[in-house]
N, C-alpha and C positions, 0 to 999 in steps of 0.2 A: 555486276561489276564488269568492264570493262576489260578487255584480254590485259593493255597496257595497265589496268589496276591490276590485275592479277602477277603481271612480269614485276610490278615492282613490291608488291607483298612479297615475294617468293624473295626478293632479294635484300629485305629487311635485317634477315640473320647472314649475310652475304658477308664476308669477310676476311685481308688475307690471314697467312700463319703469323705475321709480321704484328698485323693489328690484334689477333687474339692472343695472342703473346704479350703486347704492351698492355691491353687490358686486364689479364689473368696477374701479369707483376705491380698494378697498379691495386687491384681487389686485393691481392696478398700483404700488400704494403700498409694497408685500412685496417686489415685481419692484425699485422701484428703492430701495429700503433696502439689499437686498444684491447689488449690480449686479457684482460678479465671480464672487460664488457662481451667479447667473441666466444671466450670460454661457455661463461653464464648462459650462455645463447645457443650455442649446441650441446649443453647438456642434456637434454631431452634426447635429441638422438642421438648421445652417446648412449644413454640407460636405455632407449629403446633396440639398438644394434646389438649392444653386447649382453642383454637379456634372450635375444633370439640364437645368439653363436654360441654361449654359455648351456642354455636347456637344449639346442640341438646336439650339441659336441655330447652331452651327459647320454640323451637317448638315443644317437648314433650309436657310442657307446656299447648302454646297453641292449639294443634291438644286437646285435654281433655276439653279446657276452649270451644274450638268451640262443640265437642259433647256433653256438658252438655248443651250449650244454644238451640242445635238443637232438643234434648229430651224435654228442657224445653217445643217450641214449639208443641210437640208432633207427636209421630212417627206413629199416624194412619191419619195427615190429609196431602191432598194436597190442590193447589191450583189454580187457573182456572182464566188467563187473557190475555188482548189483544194481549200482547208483550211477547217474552222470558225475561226472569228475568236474568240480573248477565250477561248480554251479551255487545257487545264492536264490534259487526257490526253496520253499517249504514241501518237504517230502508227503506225498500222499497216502492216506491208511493203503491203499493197492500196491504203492512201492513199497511201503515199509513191511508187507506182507510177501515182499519176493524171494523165493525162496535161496540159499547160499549155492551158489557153487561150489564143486567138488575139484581135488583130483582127478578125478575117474573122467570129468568135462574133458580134461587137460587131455588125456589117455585116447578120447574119443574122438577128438578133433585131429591129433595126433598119426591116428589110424585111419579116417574118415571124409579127413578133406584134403585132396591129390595137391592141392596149391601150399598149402603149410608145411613149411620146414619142421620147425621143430617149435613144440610148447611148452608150459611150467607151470605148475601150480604157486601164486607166491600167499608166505602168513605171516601178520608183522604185528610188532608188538610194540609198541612206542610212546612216550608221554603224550605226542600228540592226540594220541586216542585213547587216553586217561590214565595210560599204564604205567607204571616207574620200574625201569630197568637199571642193572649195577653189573659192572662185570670187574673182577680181582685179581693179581696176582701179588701173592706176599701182604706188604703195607699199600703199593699201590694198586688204583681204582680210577673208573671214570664211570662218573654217573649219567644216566640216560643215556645210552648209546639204543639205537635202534635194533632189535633181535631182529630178524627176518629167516622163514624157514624157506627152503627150495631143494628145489633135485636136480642131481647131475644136467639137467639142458640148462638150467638156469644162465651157468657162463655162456653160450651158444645163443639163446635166444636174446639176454642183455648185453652186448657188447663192453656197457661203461664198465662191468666185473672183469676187471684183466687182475688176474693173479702175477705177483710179482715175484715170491719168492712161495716152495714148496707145492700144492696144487690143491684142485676143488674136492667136492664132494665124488665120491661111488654110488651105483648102483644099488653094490652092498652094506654100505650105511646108511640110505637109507631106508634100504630093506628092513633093515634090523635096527633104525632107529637109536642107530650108535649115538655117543655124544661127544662130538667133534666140532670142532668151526673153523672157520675163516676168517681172520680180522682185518678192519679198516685200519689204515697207514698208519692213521692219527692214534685210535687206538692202542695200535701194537708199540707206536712210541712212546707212547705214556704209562704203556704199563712194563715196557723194558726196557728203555732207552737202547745203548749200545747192545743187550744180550741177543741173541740168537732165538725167535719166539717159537721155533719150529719142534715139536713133541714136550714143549711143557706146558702145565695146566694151569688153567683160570674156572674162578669161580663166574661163571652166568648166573646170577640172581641166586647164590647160593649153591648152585649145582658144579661139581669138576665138569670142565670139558678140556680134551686135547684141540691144543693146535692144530691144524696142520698145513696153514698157508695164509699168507698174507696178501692184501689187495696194493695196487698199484695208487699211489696220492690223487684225491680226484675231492675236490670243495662241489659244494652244490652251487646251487645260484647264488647269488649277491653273498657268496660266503655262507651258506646256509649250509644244513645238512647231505651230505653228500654220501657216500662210498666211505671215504675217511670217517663215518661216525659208526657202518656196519660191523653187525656180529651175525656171519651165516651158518645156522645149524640147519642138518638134515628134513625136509619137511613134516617127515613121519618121528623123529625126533620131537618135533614144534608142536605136533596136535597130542602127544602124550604128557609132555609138559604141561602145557593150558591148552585145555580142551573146552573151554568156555568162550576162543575164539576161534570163529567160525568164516571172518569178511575172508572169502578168500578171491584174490585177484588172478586171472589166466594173461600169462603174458602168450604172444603167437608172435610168431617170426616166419619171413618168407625170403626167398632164397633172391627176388627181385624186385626193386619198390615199385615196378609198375602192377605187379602180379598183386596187390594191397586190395585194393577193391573187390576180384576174385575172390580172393582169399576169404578176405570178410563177408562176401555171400555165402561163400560155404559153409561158414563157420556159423551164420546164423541156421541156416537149416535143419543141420546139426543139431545145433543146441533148443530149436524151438520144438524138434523133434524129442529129444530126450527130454525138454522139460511140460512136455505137451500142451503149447499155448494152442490153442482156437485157432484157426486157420484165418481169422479176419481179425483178431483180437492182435493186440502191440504187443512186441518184446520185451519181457519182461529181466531184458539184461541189458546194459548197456556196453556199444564197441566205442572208443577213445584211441586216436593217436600223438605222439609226442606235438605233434603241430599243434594241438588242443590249447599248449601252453604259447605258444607261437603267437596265437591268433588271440587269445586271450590279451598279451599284451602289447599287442598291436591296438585293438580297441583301446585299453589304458593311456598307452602313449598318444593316440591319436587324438583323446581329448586333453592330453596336454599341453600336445603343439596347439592346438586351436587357441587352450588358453593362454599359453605365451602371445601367439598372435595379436590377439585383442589387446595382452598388455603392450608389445610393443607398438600396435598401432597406437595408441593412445598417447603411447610416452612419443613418435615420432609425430605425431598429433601438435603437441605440446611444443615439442621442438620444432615444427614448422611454424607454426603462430609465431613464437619469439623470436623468428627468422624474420617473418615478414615484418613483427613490429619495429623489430631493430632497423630493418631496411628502411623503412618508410622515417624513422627517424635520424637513419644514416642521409636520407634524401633532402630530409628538412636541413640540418645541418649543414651540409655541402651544397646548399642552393648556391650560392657567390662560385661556387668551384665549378658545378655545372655548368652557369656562364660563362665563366671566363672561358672552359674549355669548347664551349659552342663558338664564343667570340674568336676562338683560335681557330676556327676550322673543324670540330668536332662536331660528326654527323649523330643522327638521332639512335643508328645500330651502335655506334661505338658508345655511348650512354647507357645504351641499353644494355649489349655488354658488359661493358662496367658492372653497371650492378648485379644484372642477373648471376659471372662467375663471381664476383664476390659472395654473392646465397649461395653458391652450389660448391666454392670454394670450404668457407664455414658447415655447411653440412656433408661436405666429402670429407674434411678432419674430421667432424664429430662421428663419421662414419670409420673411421679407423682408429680412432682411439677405442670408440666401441668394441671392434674387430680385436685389439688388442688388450682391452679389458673382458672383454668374452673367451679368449685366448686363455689369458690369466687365471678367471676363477674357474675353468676347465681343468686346468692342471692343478690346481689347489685343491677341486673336489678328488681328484681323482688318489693327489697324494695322502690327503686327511683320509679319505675314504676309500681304499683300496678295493671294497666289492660293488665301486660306482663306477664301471669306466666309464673314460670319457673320450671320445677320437673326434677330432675337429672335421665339421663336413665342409667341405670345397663349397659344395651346394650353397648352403644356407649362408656362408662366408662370402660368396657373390652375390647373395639376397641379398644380405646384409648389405653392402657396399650399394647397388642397383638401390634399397630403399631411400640410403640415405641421400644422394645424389636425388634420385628422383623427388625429394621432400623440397631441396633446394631451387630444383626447376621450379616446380608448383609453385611453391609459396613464394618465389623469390619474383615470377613474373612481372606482377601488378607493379610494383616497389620500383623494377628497373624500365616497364612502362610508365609509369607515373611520372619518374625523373628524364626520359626521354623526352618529354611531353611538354615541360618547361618551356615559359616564354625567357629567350636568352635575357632580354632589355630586362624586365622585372626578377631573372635571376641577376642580373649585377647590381640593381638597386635593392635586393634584399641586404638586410642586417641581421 
């Protein structure tokens, strides 16, 4: 091509604010002359837009609602047990042969590794691992509440235990294997509403225990089990009771999240030392930090956005086609009108225009109605569902917008070259 072909390609979309102004109110004029034929016609990329603002809004949401409960946890500890956590293999005769962790792990690590703050033995008792627990006071009850045994560091190394009213465990009970606890919010309101829970007793699965403090309100994930469902008694308490459970979990805390890695070298030394693994042979324990869950549902959501993707390409798919067909049949129709406006002085760019903002007009609304039907069932999930949040992402709300426009360009080209293209003589002799 020829420079001078090239100067005048270049200036095909060349046009002033004057002319793209009279063009964009003439496409809008078309739009709402046949406002059910134009509806019909972006509805494809309405359902595809506001399918992608709707399941992003839910797992913005919840990727914030899973980081705030993983902080609540706290981001200087990990945790130390027989099995990998969040896993979905079939346990090996070699795993299911590894031996329990103790207290005494807790005690050694404690004393043994200069990087660790402080440690904990924890022992839990709960329907999820077949157990059924009850705790009483008077007529009132709350069935399955989670037992959990622990020692005075317990509060220290888990942060999410913030006692609210009264205080934790002693030294000395659980020395001596007192029988006392501490109850979750939820708990201590259902079994006293307005009373005062501090030094009176409740039955734990039959047994008195004194109060002596209660926990600060704290829901788990998506409304699940949380703090609000705890009953903590002494650990040495927990293994005289049921002695038949044995899973015991080492929480490890460090005094700075970067000192994590450290930490956890030491701790394995430690422990592969006392529990004498092979010098070449794998650890037969496993170390887990709160991010475990993090990362976990980061893989989940990540193949969810993928599959929104797919559906919203498909459904903007759809609604590009019916763009272009409608145009091509908007073109047929207004053959006589493209004449005349060529016989009037009407260049091949202002034609083109024409049609082209009319597609990009038609799929920029279908693009915001999207936007504002994704808007919609965000908040409607969020108020039916209160342990789904939902926070609308900026991001994905510009996606949104940027696809549907761009479906418009695409498809809309061909449609407003085609009608540029017209011979004017045989557009005024059509009928």
């Amino acid at each position: 091509m020829t420079s001078g072909g090239w100067r005048r390609g270049a200036t095909l979309f060349v046009m002033t604010r004057a002319e793209w102004k009279e063009s964009l109110s003439v496409a809008l004029a078309t739009i709402a002359s046949q406002k059910l034929r134009s509806f019909l016609t972006m509805l494809g990329v309405v359902i595809g837009v506001a399918s992608v603002i709707s399941v992003a809004a839910i797992i913005h949401g919840l990727n914030q609602h899973i980081t705030d409960k993983v902080r609540e946890i706290g981001t200087q500890v990990f945790f130390i047990s027989r099995f990998k956590a969040f896993t979905f293999e079939r346990w090996t005769e070699e795993i299911r042969k590894r031996k329990y962790l103790t207290a005494e792990d807790a005690v050694a690590i404690r004393q043994q590794c200069p990087t660790v703050d402080k440690s904990s033995p924890i022992l839990t008792r709960a329907l999820f691992f077949g157990q059924e627990n009850e705790i009483r006071y008077l007529n009132n009850r709350v069935e399955n509440p989670f037992v959990r045994g622990g020692d005075p560091e317990l509060v220290d190394v888990l942060p999410v235990y913030q006692v609210r009213e009264g205080r934790f465990l002693t030294a000395e009970e659980n020395l001596h294997a007192e029988r006392v606890c501490i109850l979750g919010a939820a708990i201590a309101d259902s079994l006293f509403g307005p009373l005062d829970p501090l030094g009176r007793e409740v039955r734990v699965n039959g047994i008195l225990f004194k109060v002596i403090g209660t926990f600060e309100p704290h829901q788990g994930l998506f409304g699940g089990p949380g703090v609000d469902q705890f009953v903590i008694i002494p650990y040495r308490t927990f293994q005289k009771l049921y002695p038949e459970i044995e899973e015991v979990i080492l929480a490890v805390s460090v005094t700075d999240p970067s000192l994590l890695g450290k930490a956890q070298d030491e701790v394995v030394e430690v422990l592969r030392r006392r529990r004498h693994v092979p010098a070449r042979a794998k650890n037969d324990f496993e170390i887990s930090s709160p991010d475990i869950v993090t990362d976990l549902w980061k893989q989940l959501t990540g193949a969810i956005v993928v599959l929104t993707l797919i559906v919203a390409s498909i459904g903007l798919l759809v609604g590009g086609i019916g763009v272009m067909n409608i145009m091509l049949v908007s073109v047929t129709e207004r053959t006589a009108e493209i004449g005349v406006r060529k016989a009037v002085g009407a260049r091949r760019k202002d034609i083109r225009a024409q049609f082209l903002l009319e597609a990009v007009a038609l799929t920029g609304l279908g693009g915001v109605i999207g936007i504002l039907t994704g808007v919609l069932i965000s908040v409607g999930v969020a108020e039916v569902f209160p342990s789904l949040p939902a926070r609308i992402s900026l991001f994905w709300t510009a996606m949104g917008m940027a696809m549907s426009i761009g479906v418009g360009l695409f498809f809309g080209i061909y449609p407003a070259v085609k009608a540029s293209h017209l011979d004017p003589v045989r557009c005024l002799r059509y009928e």
